[in-house]
MIBAGU-241736 format. One record per residue: x negated, y, z negated of N, C-alpha, C, CB in turn. Coordinates in steps of 0.05 Angstrom, whole numbers, plus 5000, padded with zeros to 4 digits. Each point is the difference from the previous one (the first is absolute). Glycine has a CB too. Layout:
// MIBAGU-241736
XYZXYZXYZXYZ/...
//
This chain:
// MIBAGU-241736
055113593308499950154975501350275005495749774985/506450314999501650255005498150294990504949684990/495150475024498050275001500450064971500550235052/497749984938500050074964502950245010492949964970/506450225044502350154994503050005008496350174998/504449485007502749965005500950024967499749695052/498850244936500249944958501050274986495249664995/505050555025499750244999502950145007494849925011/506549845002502850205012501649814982499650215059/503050014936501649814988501649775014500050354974/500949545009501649835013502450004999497249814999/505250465015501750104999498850295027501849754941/500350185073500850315023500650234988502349755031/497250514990500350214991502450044991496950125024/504549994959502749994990501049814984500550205035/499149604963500049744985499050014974499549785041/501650244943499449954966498349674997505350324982/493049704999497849834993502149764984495150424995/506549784994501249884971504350105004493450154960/507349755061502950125003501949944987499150035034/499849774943502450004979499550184976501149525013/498150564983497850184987499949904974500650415026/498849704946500649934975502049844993498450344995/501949464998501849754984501550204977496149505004/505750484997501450164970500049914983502450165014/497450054969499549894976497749964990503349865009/494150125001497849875003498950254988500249645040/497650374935498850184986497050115004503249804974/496250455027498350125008498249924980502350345025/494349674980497349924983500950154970495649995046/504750344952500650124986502649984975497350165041/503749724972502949924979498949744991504750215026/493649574985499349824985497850084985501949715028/496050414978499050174975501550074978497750165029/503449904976501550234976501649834984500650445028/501149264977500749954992499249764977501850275038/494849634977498149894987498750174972499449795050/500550394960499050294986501549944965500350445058/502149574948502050044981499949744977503050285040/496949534975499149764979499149974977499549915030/502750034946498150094978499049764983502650444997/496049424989498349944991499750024973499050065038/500449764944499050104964496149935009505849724952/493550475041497949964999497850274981501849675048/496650204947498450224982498750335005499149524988/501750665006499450205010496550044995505550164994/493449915024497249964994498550344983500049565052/502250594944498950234989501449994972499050285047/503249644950501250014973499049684983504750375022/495949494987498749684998503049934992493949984980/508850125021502749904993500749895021501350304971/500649445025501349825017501950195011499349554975/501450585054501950055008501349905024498550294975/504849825029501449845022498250315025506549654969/492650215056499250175008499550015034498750004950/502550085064499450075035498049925008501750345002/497749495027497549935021498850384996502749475048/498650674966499050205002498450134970503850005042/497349984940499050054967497349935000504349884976/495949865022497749804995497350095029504549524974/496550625043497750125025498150184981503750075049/499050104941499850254997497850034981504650095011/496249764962498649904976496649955013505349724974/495150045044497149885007497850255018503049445005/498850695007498950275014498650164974504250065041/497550044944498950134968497949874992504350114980/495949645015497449824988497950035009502349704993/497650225035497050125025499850224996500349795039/500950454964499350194998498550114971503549985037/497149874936499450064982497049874994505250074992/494449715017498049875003498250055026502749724972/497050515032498350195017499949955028497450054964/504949945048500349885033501750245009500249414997/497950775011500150315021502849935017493850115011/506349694999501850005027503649954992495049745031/504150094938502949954989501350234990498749584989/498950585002500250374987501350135018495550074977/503749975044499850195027503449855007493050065022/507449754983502849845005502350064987497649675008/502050364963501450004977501450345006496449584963/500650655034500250245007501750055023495950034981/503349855040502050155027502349954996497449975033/503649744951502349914997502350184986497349595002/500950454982501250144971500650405011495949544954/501850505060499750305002500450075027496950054964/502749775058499550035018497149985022504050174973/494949785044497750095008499050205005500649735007/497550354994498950354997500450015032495650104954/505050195056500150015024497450155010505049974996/493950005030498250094999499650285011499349564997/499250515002500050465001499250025031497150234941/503649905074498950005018498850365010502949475006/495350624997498750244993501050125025495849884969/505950445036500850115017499250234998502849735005/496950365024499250274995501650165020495249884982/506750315011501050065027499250345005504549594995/496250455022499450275006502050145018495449874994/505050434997502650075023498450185018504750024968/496349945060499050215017502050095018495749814998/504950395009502050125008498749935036501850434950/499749495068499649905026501550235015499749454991/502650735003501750115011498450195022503349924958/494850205045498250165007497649815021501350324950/498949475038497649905019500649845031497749934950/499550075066501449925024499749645000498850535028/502949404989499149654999497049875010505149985011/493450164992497449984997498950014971500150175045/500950054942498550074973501649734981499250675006/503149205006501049874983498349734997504450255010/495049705021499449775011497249994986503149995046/495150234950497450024988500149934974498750335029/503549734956500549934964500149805002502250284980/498749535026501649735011497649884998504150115034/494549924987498049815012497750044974501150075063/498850174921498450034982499549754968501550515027/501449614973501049764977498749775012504850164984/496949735038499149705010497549894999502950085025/494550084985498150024993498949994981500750115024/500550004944499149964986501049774979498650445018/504349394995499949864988498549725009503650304984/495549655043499149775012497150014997503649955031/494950324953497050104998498649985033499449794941/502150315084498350085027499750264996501649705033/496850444982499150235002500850115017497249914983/
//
């Protein structure tokens, strides 16, 4: 029985590419087939207007996102929102302070230093 961590090295030498022919040309990234699925259009019923229209994979998301969200589903809201506005960023509370060092000796520095540190790890 071969040890667990031979499963572990590759199987390729140092310097040796895994993959040395690399990408096939031509060959399309996940993202461009998204997008191109995306685009697909469709007659189908708009679920907020109730009119038959010619209409995008991506449309018809978009539409069904609106719907949940309208029909009280927080997460489709919150989705729709970041999409549309962005996500809120979050605040992060700073406090700075200036102290002039020019005057002090590397002891007195080393004592500020170690002070802060202290008070941000809560030791005494």
């Amino acid at each position: 029985m071969a040890n667990r961590e031979d499963n572990l090295k590759p199987a390729w030498g140092k310097g040796e590419s895994g993959n040395p022919n690399g990408r096939p040309k031509g060959s399309k990234n996940r993202a461009t087939i998204a997008k191109y699925w995306l685009e697909i259009e469709q007659k189908a019923k708009n679920p907020i207007s109730g009119d038959e229209e010619q209409m995008s994979q991506e449309d018809l998301m978009t539409l069904a996102q609106i719907k949940k969200a309208r029909e009280g589903d927080t997460a489709a809201y919150k989705a729709l929102m970041d999409s549309c506005y962005g996500a809120p960023v979050q605040q992060i509370e700073q406090n700075n302070i200036s102290i002039d060092l020019s005057e002090l000796s590397t002891d007195e520095i080393r004592d500020i230093l170690n002070d802060g540190n202290e008070r941000e790890t809560g030791e005494a």
